[in-house]
C-alpha positions as CSV (number, residue, x, y, z in Angstrom):
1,X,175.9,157.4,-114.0
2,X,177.7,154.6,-115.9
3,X,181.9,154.6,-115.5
4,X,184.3,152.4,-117.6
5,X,187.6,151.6,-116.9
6,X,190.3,150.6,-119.9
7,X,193.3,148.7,-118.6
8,X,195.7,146.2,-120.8
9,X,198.9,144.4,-119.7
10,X,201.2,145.6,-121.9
11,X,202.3,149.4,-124.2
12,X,200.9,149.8,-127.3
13,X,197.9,147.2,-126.9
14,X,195.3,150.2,-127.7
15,X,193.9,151.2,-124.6
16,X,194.6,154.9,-125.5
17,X,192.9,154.8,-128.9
18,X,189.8,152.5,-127.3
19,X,189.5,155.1,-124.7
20,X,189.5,158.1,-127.0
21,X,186.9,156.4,-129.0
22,X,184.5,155.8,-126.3
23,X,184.5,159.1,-124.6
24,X,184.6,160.7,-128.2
25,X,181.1,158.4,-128.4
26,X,179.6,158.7,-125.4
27,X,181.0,162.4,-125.2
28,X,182.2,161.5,-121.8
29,X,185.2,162.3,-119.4
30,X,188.6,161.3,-119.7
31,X,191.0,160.8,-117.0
32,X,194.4,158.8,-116.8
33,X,195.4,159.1,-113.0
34,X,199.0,158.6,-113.4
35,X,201.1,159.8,-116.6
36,X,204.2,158.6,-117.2
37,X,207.0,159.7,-119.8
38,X,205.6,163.3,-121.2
39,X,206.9,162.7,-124.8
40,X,204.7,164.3,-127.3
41,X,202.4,165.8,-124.4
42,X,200.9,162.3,-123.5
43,X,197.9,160.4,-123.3
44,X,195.7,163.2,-122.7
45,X,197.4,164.8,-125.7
46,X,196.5,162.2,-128.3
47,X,192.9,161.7,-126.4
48,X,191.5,164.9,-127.1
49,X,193.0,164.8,-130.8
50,X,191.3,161.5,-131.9
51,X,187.9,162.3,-129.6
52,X,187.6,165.1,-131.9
53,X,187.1,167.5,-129.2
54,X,183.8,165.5,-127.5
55,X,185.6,164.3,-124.9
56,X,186.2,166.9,-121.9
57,X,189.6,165.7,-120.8
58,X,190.6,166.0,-117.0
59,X,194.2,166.8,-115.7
60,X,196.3,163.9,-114.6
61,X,196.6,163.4,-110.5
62,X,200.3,163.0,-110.9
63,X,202.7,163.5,-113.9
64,X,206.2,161.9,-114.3
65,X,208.9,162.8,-116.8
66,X,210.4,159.2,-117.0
67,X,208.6,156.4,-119.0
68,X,207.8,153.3,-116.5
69,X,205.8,150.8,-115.6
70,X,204.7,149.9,-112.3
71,X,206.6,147.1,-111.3
């Protein structure tokens, strides 16, 4: 069983789209751990949308209303 992991440094880099793309390929499972800011449904949201449906998409562990980053 192979696993990838998509990280960037910064919003808007791509790592949504990438991810989308490879699970769409490899019809895979998608999972974001930690959602932040639920504006427009999130990640999980736009995931299954530009997988086309291949990807099965797994709830997030925790879900937060505000936008943030980490630090």
């Amino acid at each position: 069983m192979s696993r990838y992991i998509v990280t960037g440094t910064d919003t808007d880099v791509g790592k949504t789209i990438f991810a989308a793309g490879l699970a769409g390929c490899l019809r895979a499972h998608y999972w974001k751990p930690v959602q932040a800011g639920l504006d427009g449904g999130g990640d999980s949201a736009t995931v299954a949308v530009l997988s086309a449906g291949k990807a099965t998409i797994l709830p997030e562990a925790y879900r937060l209303r505000t936008p943030c980053s980490p630090h």
